[in-house]
N, CA and C atoms of all chains as a GROMACS GRO file, in nm:
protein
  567
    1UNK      N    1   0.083  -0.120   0.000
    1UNK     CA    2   0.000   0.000   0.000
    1UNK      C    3   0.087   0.125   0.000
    2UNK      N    4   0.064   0.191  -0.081
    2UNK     CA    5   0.121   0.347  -0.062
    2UNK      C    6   0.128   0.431   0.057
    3UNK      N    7   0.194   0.474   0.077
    3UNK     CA    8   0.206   0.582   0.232
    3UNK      C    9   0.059   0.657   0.188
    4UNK      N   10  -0.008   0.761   0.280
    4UNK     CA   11  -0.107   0.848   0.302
    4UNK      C   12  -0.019   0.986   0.225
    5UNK      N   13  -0.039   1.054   0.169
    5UNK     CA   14  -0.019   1.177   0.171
    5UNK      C   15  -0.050   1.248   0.283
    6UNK      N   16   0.008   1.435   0.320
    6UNK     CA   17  -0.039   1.464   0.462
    6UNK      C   18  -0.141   1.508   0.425
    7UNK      N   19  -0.197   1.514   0.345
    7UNK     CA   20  -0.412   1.575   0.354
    7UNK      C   21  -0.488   1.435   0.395
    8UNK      N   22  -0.409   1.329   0.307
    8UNK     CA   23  -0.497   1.196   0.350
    8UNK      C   24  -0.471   1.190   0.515
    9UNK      N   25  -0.324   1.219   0.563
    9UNK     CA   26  -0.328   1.162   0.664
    9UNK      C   27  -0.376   1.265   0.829
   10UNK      N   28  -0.368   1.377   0.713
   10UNK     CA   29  -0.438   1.441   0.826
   10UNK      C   30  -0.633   1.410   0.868
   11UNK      N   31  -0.669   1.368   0.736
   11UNK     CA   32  -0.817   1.300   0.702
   11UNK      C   33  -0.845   1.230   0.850
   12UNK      N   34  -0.709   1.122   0.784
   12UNK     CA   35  -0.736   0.962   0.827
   12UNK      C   36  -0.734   0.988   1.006
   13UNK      N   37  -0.645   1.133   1.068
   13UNK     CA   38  -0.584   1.140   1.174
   13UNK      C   39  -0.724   1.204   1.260
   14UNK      N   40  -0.810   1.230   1.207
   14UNK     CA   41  -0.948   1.312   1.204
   14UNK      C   42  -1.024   1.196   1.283
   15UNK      N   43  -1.053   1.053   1.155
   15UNK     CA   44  -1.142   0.975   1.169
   15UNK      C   45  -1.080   0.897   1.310
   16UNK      N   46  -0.899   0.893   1.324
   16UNK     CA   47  -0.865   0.796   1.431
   16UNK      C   48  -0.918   0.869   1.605
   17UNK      N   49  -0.901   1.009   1.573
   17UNK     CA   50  -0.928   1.053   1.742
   17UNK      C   51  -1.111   1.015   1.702
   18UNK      N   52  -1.181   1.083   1.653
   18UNK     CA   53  -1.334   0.984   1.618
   18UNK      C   54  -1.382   0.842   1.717
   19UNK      N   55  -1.261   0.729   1.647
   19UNK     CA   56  -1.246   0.623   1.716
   19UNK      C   57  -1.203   0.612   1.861
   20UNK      N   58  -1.121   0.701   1.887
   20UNK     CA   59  -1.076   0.718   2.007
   20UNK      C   60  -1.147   0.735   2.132
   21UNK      N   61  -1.231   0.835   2.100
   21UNK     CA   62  -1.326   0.867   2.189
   21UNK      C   63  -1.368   0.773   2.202
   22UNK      N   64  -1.426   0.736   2.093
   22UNK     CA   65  -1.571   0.613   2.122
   22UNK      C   66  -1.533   0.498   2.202
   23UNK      N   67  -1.379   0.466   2.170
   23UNK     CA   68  -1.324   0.315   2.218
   23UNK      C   69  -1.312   0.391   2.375
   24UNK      N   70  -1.264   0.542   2.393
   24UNK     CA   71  -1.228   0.554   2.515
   24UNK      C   72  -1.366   0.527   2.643
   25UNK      N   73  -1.479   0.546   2.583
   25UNK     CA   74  -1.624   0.561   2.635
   25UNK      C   75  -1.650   0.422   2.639
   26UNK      N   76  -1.619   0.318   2.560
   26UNK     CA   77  -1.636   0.199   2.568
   26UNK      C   78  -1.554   0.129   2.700
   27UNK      N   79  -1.426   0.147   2.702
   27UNK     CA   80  -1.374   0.144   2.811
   27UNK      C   81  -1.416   0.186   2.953
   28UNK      N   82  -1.449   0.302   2.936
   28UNK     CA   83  -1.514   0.344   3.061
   28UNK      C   84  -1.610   0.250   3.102
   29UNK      N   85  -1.678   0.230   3.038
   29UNK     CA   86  -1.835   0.143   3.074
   29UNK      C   87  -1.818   0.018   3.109
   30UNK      N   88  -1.698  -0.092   3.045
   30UNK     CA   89  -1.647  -0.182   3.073
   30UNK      C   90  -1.627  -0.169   3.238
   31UNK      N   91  -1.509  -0.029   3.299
   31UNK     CA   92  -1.441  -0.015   3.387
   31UNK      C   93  -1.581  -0.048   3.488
   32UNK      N   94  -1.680   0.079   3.489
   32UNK     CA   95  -1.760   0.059   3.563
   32UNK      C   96  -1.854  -0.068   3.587
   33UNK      N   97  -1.899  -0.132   3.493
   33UNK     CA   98  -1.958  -0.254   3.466
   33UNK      C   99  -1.895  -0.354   3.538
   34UNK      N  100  -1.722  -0.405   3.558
   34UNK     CA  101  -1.674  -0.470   3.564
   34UNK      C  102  -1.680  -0.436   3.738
   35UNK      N  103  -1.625  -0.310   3.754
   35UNK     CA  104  -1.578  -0.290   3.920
   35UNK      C  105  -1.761  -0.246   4.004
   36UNK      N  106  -1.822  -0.242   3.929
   36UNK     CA  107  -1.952  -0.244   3.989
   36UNK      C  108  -2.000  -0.395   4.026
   37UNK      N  109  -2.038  -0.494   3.900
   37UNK     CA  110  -2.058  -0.596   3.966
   37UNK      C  111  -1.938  -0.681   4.057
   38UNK      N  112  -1.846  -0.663   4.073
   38UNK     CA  113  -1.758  -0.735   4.112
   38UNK      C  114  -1.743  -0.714   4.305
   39UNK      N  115  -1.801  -0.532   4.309
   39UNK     CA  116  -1.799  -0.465   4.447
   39UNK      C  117  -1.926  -0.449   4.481
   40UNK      N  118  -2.028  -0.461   4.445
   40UNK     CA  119  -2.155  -0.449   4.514
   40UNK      C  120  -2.248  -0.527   4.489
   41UNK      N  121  -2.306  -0.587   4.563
   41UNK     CA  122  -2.420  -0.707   4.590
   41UNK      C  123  -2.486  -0.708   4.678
   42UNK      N  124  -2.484  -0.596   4.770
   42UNK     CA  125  -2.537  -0.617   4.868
   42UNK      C  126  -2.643  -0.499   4.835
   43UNK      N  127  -2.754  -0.517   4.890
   43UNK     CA  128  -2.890  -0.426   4.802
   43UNK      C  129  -2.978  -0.387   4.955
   44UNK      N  130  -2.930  -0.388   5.077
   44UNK     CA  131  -3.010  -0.328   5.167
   44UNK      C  132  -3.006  -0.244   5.140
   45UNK      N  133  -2.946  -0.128   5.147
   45UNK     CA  134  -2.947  -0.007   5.123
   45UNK      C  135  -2.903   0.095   4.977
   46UNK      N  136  -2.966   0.166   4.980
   46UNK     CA  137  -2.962   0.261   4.851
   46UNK      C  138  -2.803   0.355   4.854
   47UNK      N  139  -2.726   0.363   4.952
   47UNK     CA  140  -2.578   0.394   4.937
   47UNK      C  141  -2.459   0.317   4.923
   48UNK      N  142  -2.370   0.328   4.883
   48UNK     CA  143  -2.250   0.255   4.874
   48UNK      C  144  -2.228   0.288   4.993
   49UNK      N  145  -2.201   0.153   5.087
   49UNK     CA  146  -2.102   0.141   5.208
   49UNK      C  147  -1.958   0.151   5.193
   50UNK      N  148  -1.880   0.216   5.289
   50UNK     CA  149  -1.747   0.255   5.226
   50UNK      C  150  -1.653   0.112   5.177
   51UNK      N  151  -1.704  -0.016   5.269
   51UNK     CA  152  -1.636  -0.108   5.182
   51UNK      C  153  -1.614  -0.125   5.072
   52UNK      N  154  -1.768  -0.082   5.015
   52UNK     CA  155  -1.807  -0.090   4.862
   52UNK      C  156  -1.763   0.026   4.800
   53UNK      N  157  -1.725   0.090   4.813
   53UNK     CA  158  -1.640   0.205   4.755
   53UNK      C  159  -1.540   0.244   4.784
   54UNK      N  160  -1.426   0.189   4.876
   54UNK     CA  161  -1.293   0.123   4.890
   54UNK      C  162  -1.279   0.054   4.803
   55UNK      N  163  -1.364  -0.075   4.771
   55UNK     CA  164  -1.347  -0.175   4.647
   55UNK      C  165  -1.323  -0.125   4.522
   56UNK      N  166  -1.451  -0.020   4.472
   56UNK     CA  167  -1.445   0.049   4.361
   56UNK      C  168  -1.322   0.141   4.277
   57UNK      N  169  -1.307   0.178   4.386
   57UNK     CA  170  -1.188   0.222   4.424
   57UNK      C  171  -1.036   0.161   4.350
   58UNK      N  172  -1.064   0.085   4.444
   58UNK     CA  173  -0.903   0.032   4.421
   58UNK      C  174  -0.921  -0.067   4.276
   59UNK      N  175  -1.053  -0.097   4.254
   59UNK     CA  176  -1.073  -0.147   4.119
   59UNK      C  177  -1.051  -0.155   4.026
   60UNK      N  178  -1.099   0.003   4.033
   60UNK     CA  179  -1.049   0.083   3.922
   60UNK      C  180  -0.939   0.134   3.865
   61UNK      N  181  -0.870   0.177   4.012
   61UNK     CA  182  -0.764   0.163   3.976
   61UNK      C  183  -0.616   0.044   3.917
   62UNK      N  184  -0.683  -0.046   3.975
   62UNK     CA  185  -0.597  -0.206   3.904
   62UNK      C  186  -0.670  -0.220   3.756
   63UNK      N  187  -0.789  -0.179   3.730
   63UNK     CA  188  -0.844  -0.194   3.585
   63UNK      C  189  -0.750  -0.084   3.483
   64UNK      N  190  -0.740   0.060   3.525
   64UNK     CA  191  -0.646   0.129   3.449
   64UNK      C  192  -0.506   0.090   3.448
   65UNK      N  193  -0.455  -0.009   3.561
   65UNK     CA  194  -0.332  -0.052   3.537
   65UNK      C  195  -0.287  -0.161   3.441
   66UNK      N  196  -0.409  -0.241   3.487
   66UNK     CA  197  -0.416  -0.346   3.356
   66UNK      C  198  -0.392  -0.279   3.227
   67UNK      N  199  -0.497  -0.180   3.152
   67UNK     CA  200  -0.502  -0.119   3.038
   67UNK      C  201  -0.342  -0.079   2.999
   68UNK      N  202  -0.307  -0.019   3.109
   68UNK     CA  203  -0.193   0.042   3.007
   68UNK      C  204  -0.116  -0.063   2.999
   69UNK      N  205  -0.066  -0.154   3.132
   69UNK     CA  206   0.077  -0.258   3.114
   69UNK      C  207   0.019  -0.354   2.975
   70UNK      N  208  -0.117  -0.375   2.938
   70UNK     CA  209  -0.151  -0.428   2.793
   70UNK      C  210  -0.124  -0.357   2.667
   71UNK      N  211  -0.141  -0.217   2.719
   71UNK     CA  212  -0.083  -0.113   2.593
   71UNK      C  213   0.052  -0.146   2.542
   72UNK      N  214   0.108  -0.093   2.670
   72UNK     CA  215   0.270  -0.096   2.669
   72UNK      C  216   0.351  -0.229   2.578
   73UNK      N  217   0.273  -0.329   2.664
   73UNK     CA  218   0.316  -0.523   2.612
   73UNK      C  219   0.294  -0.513   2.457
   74UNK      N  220   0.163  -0.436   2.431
   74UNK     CA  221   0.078  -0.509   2.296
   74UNK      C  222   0.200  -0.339   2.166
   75UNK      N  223   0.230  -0.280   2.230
   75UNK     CA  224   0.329  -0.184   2.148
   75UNK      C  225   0.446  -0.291   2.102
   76UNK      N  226   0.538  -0.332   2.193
   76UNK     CA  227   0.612  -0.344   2.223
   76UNK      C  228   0.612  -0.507   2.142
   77UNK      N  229   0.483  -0.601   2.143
   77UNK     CA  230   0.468  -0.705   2.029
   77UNK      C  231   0.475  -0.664   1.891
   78UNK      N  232   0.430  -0.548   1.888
   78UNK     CA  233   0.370  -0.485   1.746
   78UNK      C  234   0.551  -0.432   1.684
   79UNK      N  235   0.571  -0.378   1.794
   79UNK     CA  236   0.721  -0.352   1.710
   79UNK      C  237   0.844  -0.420   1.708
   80UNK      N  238   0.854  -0.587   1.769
   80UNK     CA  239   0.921  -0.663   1.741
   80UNK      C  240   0.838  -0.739   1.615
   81UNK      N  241   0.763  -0.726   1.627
   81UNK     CA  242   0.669  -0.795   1.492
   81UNK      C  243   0.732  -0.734   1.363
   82UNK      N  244   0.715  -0.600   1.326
   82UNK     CA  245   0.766  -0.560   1.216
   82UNK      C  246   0.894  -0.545   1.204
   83UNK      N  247   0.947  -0.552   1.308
   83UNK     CA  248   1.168  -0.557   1.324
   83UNK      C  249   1.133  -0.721   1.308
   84UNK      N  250   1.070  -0.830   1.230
   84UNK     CA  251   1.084  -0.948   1.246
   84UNK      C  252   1.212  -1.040   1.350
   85UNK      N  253   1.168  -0.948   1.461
   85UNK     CA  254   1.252  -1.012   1.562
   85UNK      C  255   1.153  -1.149   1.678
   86UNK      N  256   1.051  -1.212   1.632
   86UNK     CA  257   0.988  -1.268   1.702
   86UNK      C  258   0.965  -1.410   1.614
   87UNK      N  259   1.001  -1.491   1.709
   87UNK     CA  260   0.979  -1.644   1.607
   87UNK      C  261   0.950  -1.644   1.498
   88UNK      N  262  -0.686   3.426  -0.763
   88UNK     CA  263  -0.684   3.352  -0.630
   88UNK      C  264  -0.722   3.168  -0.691
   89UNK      N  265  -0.623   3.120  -0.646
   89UNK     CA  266  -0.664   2.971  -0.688
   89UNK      C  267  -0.741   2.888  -0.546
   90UNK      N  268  -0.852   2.827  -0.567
   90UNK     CA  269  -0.944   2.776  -0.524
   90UNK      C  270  -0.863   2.638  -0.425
   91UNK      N  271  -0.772   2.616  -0.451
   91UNK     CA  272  -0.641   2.509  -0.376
   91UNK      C  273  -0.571   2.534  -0.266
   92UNK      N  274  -0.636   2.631  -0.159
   92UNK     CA  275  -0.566   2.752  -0.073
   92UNK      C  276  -0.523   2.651   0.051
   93UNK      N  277  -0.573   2.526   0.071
   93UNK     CA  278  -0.564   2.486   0.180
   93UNK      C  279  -0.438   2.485   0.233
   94UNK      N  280  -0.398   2.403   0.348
   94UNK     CA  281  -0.263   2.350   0.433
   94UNK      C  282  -0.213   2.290   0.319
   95UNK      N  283  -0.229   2.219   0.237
   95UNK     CA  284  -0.162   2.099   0.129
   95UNK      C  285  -0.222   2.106   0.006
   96UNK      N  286  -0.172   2.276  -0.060
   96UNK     CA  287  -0.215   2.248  -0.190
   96UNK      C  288  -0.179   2.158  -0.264
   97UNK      N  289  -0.262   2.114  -0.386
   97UNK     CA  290  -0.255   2.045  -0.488
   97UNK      C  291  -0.221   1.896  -0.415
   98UNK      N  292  -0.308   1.854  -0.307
   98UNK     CA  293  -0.276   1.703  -0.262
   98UNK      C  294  -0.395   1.684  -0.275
   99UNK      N  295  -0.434   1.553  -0.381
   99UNK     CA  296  -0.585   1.485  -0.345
   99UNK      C  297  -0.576   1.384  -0.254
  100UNK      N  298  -0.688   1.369  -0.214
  100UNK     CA  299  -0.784   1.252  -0.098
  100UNK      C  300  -0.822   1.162  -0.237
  101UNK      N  301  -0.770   1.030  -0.161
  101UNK     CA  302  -0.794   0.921  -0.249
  101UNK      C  303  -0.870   0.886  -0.148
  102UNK      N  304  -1.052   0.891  -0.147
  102UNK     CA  305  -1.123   0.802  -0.022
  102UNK      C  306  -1.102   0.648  -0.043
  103UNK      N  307  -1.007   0.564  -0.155
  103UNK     CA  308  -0.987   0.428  -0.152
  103UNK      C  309  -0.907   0.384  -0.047
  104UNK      N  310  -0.770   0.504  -0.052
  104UNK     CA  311  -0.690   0.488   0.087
  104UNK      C  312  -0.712   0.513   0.190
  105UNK      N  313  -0.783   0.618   0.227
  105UNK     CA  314  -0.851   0.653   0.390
  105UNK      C  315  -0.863   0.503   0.412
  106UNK      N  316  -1.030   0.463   0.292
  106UNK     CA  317  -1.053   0.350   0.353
  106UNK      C  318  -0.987   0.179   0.400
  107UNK      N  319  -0.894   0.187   0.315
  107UNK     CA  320  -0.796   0.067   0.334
  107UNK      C  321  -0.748   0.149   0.464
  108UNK      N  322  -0.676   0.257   0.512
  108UNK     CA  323  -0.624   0.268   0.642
  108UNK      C  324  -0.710   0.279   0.754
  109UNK      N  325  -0.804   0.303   0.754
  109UNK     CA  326  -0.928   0.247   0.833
  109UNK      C  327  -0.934   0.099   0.842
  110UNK      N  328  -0.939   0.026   0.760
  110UNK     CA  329  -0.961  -0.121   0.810
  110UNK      C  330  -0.875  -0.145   0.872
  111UNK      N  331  -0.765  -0.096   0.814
  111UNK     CA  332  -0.620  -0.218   0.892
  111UNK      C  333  -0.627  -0.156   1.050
  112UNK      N  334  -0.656  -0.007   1.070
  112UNK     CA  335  -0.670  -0.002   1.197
  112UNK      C  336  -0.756  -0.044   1.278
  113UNK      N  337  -0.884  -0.061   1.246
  113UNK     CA  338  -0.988  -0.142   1.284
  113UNK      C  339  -0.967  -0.280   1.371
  114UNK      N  340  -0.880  -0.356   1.226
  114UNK     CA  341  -0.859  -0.460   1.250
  114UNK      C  342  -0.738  -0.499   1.394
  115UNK      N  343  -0.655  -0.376   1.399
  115UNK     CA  344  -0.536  -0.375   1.572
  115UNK      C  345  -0.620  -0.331   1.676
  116UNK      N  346  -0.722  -0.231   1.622
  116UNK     CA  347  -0.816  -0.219   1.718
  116UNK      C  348  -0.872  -0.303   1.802
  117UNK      N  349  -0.915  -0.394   1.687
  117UNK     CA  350  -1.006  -0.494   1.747
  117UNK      C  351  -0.968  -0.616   1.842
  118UNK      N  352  -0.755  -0.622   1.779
  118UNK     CA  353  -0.702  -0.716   1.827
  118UNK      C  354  -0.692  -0.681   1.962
  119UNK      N  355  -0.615  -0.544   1.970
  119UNK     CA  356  -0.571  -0.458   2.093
  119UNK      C  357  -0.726  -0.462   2.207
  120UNK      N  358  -0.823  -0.429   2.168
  120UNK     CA  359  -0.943  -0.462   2.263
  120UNK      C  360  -0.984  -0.645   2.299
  121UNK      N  361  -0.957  -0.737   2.248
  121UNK     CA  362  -0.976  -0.860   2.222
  121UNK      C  363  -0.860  -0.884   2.359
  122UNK      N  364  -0.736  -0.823   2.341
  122UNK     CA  365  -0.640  -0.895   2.429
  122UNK      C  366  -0.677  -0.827   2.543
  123UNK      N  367  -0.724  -0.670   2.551
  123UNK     CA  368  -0.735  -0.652   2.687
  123UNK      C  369  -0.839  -0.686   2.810
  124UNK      N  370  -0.946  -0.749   2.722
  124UNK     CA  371  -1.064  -0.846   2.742
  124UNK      C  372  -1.012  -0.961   2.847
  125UNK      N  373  -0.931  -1.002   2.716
  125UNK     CA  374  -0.942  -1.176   2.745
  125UNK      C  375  -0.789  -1.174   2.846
  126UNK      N  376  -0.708  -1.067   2.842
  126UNK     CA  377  -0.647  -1.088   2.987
  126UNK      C  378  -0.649  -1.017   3.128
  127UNK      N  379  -0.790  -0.988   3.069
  127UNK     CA  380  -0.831  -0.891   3.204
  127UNK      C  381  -0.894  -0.990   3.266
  128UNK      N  382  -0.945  -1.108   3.215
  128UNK     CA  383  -1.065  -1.221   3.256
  128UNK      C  384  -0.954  -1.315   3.306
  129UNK      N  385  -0.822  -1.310   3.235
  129UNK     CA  386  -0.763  -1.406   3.292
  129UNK      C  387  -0.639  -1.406   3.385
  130UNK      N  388  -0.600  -1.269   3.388
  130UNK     CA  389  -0.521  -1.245   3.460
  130UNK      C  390  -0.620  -1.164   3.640
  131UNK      N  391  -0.668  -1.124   3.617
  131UNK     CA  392  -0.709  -0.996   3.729
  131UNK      C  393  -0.839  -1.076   3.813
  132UNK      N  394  -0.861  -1.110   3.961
  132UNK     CA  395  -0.928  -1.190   4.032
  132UNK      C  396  -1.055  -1.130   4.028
  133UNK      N  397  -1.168  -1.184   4.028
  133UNK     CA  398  -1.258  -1.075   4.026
  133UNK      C  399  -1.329  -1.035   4.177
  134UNK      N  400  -1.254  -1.118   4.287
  134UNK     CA  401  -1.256  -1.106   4.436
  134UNK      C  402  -1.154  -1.002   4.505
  135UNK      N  403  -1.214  -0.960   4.592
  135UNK     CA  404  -1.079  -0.916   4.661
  135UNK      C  405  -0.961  -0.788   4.641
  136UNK      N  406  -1.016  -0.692   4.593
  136UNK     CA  407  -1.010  -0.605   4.531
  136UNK      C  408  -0.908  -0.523   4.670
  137UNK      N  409  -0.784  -0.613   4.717
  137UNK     CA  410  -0.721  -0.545   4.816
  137UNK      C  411  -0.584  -0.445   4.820
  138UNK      N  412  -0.589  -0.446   4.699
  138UNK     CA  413  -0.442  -0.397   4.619
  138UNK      C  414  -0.460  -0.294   4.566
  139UNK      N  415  -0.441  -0.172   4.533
  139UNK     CA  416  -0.489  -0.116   4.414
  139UNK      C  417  -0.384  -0.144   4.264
  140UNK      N  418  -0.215  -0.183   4.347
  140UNK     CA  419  -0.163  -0.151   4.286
  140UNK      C  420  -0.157  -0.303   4.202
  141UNK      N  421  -0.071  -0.339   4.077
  141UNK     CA  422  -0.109  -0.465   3.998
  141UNK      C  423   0.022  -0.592   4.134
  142UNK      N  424  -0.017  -0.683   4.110
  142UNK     CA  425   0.022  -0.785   4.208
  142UNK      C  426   0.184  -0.798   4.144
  143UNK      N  427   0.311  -0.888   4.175
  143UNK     CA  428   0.412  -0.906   4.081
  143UNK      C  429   0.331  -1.060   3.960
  144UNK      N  430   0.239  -1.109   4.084
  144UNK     CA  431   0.148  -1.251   3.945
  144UNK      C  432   0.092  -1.200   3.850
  145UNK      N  433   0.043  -1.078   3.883
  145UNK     CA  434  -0.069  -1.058   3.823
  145UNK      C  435   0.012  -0.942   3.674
  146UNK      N  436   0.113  -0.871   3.735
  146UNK     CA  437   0.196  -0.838   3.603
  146UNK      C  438   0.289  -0.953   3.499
  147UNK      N  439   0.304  -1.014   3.613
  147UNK     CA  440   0.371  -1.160   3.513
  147UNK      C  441   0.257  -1.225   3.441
  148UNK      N  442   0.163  -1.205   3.415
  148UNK     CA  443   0.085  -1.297   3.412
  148UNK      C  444   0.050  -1.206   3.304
  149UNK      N  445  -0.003  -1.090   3.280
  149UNK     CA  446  -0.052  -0.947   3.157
  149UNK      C  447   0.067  -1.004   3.086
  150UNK      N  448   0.185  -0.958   3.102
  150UNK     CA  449   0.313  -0.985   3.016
  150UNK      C  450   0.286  -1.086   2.910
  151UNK      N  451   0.284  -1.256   2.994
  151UNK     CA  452   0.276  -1.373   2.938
  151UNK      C  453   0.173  -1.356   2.862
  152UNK      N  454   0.055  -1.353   2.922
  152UNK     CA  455  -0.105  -1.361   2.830
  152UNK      C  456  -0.112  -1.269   2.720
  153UNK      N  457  -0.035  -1.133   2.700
  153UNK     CA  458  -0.001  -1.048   2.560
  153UNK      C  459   0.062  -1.141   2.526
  154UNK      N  460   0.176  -1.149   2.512
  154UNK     CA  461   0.253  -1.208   2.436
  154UNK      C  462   0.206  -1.336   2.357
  155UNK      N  463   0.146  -1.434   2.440
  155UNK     CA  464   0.123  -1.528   2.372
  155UNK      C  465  -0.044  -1.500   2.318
  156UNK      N  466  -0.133  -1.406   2.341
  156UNK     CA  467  -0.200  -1.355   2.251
  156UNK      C  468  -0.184  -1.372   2.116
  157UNK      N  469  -0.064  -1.287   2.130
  157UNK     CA  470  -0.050  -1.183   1.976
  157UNK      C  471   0.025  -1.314   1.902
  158UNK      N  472   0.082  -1.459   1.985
  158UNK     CA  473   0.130  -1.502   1.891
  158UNK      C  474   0.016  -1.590   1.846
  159UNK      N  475  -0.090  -1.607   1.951
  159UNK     CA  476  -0.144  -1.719   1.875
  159UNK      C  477  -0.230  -1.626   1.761
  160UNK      N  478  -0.230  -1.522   1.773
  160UNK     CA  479  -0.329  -1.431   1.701
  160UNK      C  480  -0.269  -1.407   1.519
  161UNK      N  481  -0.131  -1.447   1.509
  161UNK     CA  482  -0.041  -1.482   1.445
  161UNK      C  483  -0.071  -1.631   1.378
  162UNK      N  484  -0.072  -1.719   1.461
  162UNK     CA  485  -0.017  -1.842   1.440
  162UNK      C  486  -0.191  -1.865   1.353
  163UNK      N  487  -0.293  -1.822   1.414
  163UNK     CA  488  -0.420  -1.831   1.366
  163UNK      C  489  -0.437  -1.821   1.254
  164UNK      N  490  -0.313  -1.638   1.168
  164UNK     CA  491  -0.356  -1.578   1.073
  164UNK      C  492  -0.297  -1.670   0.984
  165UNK      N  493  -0.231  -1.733   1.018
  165UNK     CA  494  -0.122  -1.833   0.888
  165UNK      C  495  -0.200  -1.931   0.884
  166UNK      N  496  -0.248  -2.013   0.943
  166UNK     CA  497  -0.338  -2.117   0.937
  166UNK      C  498  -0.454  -2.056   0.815
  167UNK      N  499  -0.537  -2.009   0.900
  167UNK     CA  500  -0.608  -1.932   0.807
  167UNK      C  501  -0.606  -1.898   0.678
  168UNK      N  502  -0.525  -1.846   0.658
  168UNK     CA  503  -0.425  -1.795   0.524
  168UNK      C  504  -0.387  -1.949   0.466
  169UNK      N  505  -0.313  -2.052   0.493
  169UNK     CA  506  -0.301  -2.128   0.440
  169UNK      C  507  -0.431  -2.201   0.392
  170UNK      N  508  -0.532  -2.219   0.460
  170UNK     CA  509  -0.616  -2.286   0.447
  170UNK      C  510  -0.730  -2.232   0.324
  171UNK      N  511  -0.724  -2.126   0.318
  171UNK     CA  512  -0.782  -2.026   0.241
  171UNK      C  513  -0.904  -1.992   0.274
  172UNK      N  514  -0.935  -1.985   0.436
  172UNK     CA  515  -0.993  -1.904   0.545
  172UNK      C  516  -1.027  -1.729   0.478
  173UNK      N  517  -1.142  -1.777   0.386
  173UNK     CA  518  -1.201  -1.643   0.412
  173UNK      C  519  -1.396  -1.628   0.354
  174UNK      N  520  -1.411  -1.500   0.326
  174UNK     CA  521  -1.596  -1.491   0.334
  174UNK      C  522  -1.653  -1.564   0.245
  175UNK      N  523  -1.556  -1.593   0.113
  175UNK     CA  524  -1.613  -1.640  -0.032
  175UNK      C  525  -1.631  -1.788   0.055
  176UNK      N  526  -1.550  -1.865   0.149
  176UNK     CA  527  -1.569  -1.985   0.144
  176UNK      C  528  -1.663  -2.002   0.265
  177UNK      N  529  -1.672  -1.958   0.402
  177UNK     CA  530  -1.731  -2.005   0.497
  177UNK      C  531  -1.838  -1.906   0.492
  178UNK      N  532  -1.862  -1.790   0.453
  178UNK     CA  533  -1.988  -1.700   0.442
  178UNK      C  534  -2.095  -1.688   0.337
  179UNK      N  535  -2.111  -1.843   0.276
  179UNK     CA  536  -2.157  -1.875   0.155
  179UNK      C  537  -2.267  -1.778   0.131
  180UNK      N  538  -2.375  -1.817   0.230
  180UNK     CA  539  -2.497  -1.733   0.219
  180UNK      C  540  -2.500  -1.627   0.190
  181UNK      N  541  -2.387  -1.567   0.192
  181UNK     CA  542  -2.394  -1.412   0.142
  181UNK      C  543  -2.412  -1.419   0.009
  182UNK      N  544  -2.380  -1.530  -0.041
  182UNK     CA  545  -2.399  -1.499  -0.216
  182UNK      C  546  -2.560  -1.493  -0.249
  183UNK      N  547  -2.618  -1.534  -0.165
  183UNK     CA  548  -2.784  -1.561  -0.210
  183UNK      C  549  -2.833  -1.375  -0.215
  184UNK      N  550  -2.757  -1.325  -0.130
  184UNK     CA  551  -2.801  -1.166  -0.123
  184UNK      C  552  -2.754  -1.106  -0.201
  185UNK      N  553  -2.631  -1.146  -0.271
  185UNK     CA  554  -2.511  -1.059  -0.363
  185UNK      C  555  -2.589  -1.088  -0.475
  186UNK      N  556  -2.648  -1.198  -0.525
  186UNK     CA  557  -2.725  -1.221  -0.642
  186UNK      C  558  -2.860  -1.113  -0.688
  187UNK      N  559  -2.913  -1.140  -0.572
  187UNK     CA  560  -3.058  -1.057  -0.578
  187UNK      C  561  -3.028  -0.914  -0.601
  188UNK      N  562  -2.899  -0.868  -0.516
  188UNK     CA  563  -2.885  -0.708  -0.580
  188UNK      C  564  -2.915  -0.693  -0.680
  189UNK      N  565  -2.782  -0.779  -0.780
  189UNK     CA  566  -2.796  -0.744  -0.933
  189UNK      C  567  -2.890  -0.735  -0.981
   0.00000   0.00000   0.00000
């Protein structure tokens, strides 16, 4: 395939933040989805008890840690991949 | 005054290439969300939420599960590819719709 020219790639650089957002909003919802059911089950009451939002908490934060050390790993495959330095 | 005033005169937009660079990103997209899925399910406890910070298992464990992701995600595409893994052969039914267009 031919390189982008910079009008194409400024185009193409348009449509990628586009995606960005959307994947970033997708993420979010995952985050919450995931550290919500995982920290609260208990339904007496209509507030989060601080256990349950200690949990959330720290959830979330191990869920954004995950994300990036997968970023970082999945870069870092991607560019021994094209340096055909990998089996 | 020529009508070409932009940042990059005289460069056309080929929308054939946008769209080929759209898929292929699509397609890391999809890988890059696929792995962080499937080693978030398999690396990260879904109990016990006492850490905030990542465990030393639980980073050894992201490491390993990318890696061998992306190879089996690899090892898949060659199979595939050899086999001649694609829509014309396993998505037959689509031809019953491709017909009726015409």
């Amino acid at each position: 395939m031919d390189a982008l020219n910079a009008k194409e790639q400024q185009d193409f650089q348009k449509l990628v933040e586009q995606k960005q957002m959307k994947d970033f909003m997708r993420l979010y919802s995952n985050l919450v989805e995931r550290c919500f059911n995982d920290c609260v089950n208990d339904f007496t009451s209509s507030k989060l008890t601080n256990k349950e939002q200690t949990c959330i908490l720290k959830c979330s934060e191990k869920f954004l840690k995950h994300s990036e050390r997968v970023g970082q790993r999945f870069q870092e495959q991607n560019a021994a991949m094209s340096q055909g330095l990998n089996r | 005054m020529s009508m070409f005033m932009g940042a990059f005169p005289g460069q056309e937009v080929d929308p054939e290439k946008i769209k080929i660079a759209e898929v292929q990103f699509d397609a890391m997209n999809a890988t890059f969300n696929n792995i962080l899925k499937s080693c978030l399910e398999k690396c990260i406890a879904h109990d016990g939420y006492g850490e905030a910070d990542l465990a030393k298992g639980e980073m050894c464990c992201i490491d390993r599960c990318v890696a061998k992701m992306h190879y089996s995600n690899r090892l898949i595409g060659g199979y595939a590819q050899a086999k001649g893994f694609g829509p014309e052969t396993y998505l037959r039914h689509y031809e019953n719709f491709k017909k009726e267009e015409k």
